[in-house]
C-alpha positions in Angstrom: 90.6 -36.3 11.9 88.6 -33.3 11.0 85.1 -32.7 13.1 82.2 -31.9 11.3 78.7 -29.9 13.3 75.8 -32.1 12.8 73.6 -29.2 12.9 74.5 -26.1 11.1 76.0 -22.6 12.3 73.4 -19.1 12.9 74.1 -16.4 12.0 72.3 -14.3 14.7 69.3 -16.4 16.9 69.6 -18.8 19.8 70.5 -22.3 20.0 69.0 -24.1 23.0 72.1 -27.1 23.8 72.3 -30.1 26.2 68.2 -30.8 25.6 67.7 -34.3 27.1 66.7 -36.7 24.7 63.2 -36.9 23.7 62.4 -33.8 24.9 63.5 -31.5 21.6 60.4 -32.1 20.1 58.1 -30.6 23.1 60.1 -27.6 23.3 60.0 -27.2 19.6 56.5 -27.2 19.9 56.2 -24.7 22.6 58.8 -22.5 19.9 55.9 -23.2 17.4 53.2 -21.6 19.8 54.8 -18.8 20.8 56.3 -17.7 16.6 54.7 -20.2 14.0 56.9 -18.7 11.4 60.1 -19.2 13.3 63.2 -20.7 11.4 64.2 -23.4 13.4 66.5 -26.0 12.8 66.5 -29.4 15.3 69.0 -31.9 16.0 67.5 -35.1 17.6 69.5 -37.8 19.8 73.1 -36.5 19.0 76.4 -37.3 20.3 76.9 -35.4 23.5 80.2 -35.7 25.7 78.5 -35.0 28.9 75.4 -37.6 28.7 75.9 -39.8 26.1 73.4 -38.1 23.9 71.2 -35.2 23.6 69.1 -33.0 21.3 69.8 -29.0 20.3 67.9 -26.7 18.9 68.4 -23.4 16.8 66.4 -20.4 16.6 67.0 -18.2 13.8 66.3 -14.5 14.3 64.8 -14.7 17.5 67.1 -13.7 21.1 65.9 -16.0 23.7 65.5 -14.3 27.1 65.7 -15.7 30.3 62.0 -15.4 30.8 61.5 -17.2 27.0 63.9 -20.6 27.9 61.9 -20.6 31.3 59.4 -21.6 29.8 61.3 -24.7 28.7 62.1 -25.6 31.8 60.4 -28.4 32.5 61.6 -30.2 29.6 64.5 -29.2 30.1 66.0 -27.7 32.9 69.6 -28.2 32.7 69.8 -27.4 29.0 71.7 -24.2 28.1 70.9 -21.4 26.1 73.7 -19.9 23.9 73.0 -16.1 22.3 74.0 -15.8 19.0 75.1 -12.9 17.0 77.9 -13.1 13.7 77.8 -16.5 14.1 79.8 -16.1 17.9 77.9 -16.7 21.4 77.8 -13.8 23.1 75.2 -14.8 25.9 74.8 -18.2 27.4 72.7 -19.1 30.8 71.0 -22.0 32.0 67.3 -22.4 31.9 67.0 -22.9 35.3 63.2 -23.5 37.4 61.2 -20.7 37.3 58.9 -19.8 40.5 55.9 -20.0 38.1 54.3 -20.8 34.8 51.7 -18.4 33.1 49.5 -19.1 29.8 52.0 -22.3 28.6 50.0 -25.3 29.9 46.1 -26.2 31.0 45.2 -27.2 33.9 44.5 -30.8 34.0 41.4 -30.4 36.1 38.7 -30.6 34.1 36.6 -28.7 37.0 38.9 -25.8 37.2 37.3 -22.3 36.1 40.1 -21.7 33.7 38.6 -24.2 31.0 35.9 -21.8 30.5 37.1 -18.7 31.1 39.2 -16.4 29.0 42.5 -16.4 31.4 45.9 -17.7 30.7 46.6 -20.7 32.7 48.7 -20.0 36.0 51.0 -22.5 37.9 53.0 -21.8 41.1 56.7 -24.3 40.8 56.4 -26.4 44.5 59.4 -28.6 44.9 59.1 -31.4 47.0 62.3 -32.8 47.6 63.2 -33.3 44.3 60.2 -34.2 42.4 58.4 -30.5 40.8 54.8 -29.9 41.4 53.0 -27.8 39.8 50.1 -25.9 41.3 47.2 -24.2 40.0 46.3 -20.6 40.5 42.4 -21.0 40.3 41.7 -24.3 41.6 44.7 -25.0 43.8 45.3 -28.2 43.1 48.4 -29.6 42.6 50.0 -31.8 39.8 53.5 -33.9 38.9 55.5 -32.5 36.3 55.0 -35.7 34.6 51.1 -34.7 33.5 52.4 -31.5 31.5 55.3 -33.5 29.6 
């Protein structure tokens, strides 16, 4: 029996593998922030061997770097970033925790002075045991993962 992708081949781009299901859509839209005119092509709840199923994405054009995927790390911080150039991976790394997050989410205080001002959000990564906390820069309070997914 002959295997068929479900998603097709890049050329040259990254493809972001082993998303957890029902997450694809929240990094696409973080992909849609940062490059609005990115070709992208998304594969929701597929067959994976490793968990059952999973979603992938694919980035024409554009070379994910390790500070880009961390971005995507709370979505998805086990997924795995494949560089692709003639069609053949020729970088691949986990996404991994970064220590912080600048400029992706806002602060869910509605008090904090980064509402009104004109600065980038900023988030320090505080693990506690093994639930991630976020905490903010300006106001210093801290917040579950759960509030920015």
């Amino acid at each position: 029996m002959r295997e068929t992708m479900a998603v097709e081949a890049i050329k040259k781009g990254t493809v972001i593998d082993h998303i957890p299901t029902a997450q694809g859509l929240n990094i696409l839209a973080l992909i849609q922030k940062r490059d609005a005119n990115a070709q992208v092509t998304v594969g929701l709840n597929l067959p994976s061997k490793g968990s059952g199923r999973k979603d992938i994405i694919k980035v024409e054009g554009w070379l994910f770097s390790e500070e880009d995927a961390g971005e995507m790390a709370l979505y998805a911080p086990l997924a795995t970033i494949n560089i692709i150039d003639n069609y053949k991976v020729v970088k691949k790394f986990k996404i991994g925790l970064p220590d912080s997050f600048v400029g992706i989410f806002a602060c869910p205080n509605s008090n904090c002075i980064s509402h009104p001002e004109p600065v980038p959000s900023r988030f320090k990564v505080v693990k506690k045991e093994q639930k991630v906390r976020l905490r903010c820069h300006y106001c210093e309070r801290t917040f579950s993962d759960s509030l920015f997914k």
